[in-house]
N, C-alpha and C positions, 0 to 999 in steps of 0.2 A: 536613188541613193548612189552616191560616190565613194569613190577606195582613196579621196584626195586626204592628206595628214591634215591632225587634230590643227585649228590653226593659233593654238597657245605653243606650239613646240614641240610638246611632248610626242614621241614615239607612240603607236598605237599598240594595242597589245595584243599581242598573238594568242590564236585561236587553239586548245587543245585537240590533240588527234584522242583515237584508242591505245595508242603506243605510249603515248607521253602518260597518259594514266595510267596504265599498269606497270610502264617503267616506276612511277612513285610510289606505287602500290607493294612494286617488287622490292623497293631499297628499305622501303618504312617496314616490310614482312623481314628482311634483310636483319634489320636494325633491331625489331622487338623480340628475332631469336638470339642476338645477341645481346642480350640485355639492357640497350643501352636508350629502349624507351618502352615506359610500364604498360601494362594492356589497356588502363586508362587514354593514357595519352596515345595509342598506337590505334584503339577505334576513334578517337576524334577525331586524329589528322587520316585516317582513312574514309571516313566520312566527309571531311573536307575537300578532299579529292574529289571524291564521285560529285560534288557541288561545286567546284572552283570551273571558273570561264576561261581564264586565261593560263598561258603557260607560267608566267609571274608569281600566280599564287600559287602553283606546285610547286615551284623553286624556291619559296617560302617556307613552304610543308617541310622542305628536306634539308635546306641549305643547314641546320647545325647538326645533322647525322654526324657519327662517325665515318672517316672516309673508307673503312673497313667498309661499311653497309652498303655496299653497289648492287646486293638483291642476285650474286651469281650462289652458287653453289654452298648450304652452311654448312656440306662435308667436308671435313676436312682432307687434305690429298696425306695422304699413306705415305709413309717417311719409306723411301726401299732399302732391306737390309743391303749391307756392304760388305 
């Protein structure tokens, strides 16, 4: 087997690590405690995840989250009295 490119053109598609899955896992967890995908749709595309090959179709999975949902912290930071 060869690492030579597809010979139609196309780019090949990059391989998922562990990171890159639980980064998608983190933003879509991100996203369904802010409401902004139902518990329906929030196990499908989690399930997609743990089944997707390439890093393409995670970026699939996530690319119409809100950009709020980056999967850090859903506490919110403490306003300090003044």
């Amino acid at each position: 087997m060869t690492d030579s490119p597809p010979s139609d053109g196309s780019v090949p598609a990059r391989l998922i690590t562990s990171e890159g899955r639980e980064a998608a896992v983190k933003r879509l967890t991100a996203a369904f405690a802010e409401d902004a995908i139902a518990v329906e749709e929030f196990e499908r595309r989690v399930a997609a995840v743990y089944k997707a090959t390439s890093s393409e179709t995670l970026a699939a999975l996530t690319r119409d989250l809100p950009t709020g949902a980056t999967g850090g912290s859903s506490v919110p930071a403490r306003a300090e009295a003044s």
